[in-house]
C-alpha positions as CSV (number, residue, x, y, z in Angstrom):
1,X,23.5,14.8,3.1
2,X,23.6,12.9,7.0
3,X,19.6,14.4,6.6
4,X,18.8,12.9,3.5
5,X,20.2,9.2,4.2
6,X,18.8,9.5,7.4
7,X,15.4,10.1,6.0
8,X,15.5,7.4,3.5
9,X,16.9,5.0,6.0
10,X,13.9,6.3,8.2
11,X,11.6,5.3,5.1
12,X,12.9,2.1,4.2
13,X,12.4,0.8,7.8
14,X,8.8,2.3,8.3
15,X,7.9,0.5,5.1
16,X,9.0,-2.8,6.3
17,X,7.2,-2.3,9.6
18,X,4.2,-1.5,8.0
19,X,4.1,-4.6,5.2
20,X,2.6,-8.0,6.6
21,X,5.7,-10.2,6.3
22,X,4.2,-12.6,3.8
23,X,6.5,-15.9,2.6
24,X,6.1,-16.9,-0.8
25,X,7.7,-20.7,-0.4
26,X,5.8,-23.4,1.0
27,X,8.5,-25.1,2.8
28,X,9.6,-21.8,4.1
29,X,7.0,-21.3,5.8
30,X,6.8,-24.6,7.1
31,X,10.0,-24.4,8.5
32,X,9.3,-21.5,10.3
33,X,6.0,-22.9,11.7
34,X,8.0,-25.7,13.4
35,X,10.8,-23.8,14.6
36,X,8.7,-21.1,15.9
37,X,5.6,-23.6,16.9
38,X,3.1,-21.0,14.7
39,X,0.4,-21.8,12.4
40,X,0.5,-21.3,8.4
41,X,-2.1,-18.6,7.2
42,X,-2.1,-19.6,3.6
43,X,-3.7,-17.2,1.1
44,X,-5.1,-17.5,-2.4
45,X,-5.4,-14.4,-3.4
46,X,-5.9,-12.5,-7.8
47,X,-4.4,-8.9,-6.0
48,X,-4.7,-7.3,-9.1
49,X,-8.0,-8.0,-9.8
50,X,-9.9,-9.7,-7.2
51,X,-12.1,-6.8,-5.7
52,X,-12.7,-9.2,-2.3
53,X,-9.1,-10.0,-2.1
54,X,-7.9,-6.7,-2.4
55,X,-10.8,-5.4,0.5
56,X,-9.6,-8.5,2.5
57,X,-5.9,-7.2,2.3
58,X,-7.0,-3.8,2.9
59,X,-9.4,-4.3,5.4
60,X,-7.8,-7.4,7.4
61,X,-4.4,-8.2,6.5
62,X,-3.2,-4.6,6.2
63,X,-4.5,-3.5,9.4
64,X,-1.9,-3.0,12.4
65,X,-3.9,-4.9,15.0
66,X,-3.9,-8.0,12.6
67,X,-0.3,-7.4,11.9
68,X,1.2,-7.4,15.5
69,X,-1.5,-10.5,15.9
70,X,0.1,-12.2,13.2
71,X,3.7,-11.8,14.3
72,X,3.9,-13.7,17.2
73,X,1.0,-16.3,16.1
74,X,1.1,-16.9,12.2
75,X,3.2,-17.8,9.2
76,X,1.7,-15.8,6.5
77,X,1.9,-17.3,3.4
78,X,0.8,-16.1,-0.1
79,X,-0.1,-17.7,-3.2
80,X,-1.1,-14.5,-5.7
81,X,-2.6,-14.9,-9.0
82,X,-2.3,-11.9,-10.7
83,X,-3.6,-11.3,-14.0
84,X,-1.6,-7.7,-15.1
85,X,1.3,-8.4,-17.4
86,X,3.2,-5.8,-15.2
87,X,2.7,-7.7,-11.9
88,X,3.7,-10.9,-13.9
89,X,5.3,-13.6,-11.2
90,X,8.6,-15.4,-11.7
91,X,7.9,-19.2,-14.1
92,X,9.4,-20.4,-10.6
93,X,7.2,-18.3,-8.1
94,X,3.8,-19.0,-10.6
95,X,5.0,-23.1,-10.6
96,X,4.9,-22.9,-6.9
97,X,1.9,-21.1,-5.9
98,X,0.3,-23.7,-8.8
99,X,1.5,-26.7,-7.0
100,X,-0.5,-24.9,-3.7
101,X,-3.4,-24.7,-5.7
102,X,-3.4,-28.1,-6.9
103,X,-3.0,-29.4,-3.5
104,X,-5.1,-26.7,-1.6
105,X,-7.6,-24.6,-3.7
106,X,-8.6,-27.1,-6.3
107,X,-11.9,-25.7,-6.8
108,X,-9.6,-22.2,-7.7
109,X,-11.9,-19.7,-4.7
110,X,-10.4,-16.4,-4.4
111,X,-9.9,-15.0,-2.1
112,X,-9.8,-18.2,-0.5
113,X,-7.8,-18.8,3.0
114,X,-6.4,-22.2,4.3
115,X,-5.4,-22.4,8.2
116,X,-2.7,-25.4,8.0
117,X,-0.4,-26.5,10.7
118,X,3.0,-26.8,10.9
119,X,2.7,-30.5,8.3
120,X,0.7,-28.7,5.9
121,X,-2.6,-30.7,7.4
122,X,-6.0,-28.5,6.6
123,X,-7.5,-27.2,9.7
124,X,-9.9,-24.5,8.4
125,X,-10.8,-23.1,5.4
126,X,-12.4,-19.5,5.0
127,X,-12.5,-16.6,2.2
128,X,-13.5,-12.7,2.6
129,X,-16.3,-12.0,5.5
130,X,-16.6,-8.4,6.1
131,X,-15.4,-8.0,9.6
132,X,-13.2,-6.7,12.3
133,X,-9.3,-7.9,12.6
134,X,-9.7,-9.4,15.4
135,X,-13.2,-11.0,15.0
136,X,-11.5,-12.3,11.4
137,X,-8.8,-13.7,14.2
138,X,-11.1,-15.5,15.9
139,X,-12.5,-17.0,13.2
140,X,-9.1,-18.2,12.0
141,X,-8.5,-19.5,15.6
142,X,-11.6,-21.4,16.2
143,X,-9.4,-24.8,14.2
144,X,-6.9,-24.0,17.1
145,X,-9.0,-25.0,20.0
């Protein structure tokens, strides 16, 4: 029995290492980007359908040198737009990520990526490029500067 819970303890805790830690709440995140002095990653993303979103997520967000990256340098915010009735948002959570787009992806790109700072000001704007992690970093950065 100790085995069992202390595999499934062992599980629960890789699983959350491995996830990006992605908010879902606008003010959230910009909270945390002023406490923590980071910049707001802010994603548009259809992850149900969206063949370059999902390779972006695969191939960029998923990956662990983007991850640790992200951590100490990023809020990571998502706005999904999924289209399967089973991975149906919340009214609340679909009202919020609408109000993003209105405010942020009016012209409705996906994938489409926003750099903001810590106000919510536009700093760069990219979607999918078929890259490294750290080359999609840079790119990300180059509004920093």
């Amino acid at each position: 029995m100790k085995k069992l819970l202390f595999l499934m303890l062992f599980l629960i805790t890789s699983l959350n290492v491995i996830a990006q830690d992605w908010i879902t709440d606008f003010s959230e995140a910009k909270n945390i980007a002023t406490k923590d002095n980071k910049t707001i990653i802010l994603v548009f993303q259809g992850s149900d359908w969206c063949a370059p979103c999902i390779k972006l997520d695969r191939e960029i967000w998923s990956a662990d040198e983007f991850k640790a990256y992200a951590k100490d340098h990023y809020v990571m915010l998502q706005a999904d737009f999924p289209r399967k009735k089973k991975n149906a948002l919340s009214k609340e959570q679909q009202g919020k990520n609408n109000a993003l787009a209105e405010k942020y992806n009016k012209n409705g790109y996906f994938p489409f990526v926003v750099v903001l700072d810590k106000n919510g000001k536009v700093l760069k704007e990219l979607g999918y490029i078929k890259t490294t992690p750290s080359k999609y970093i840079e790119q990300l950065n180059t509004s920093l500067k």
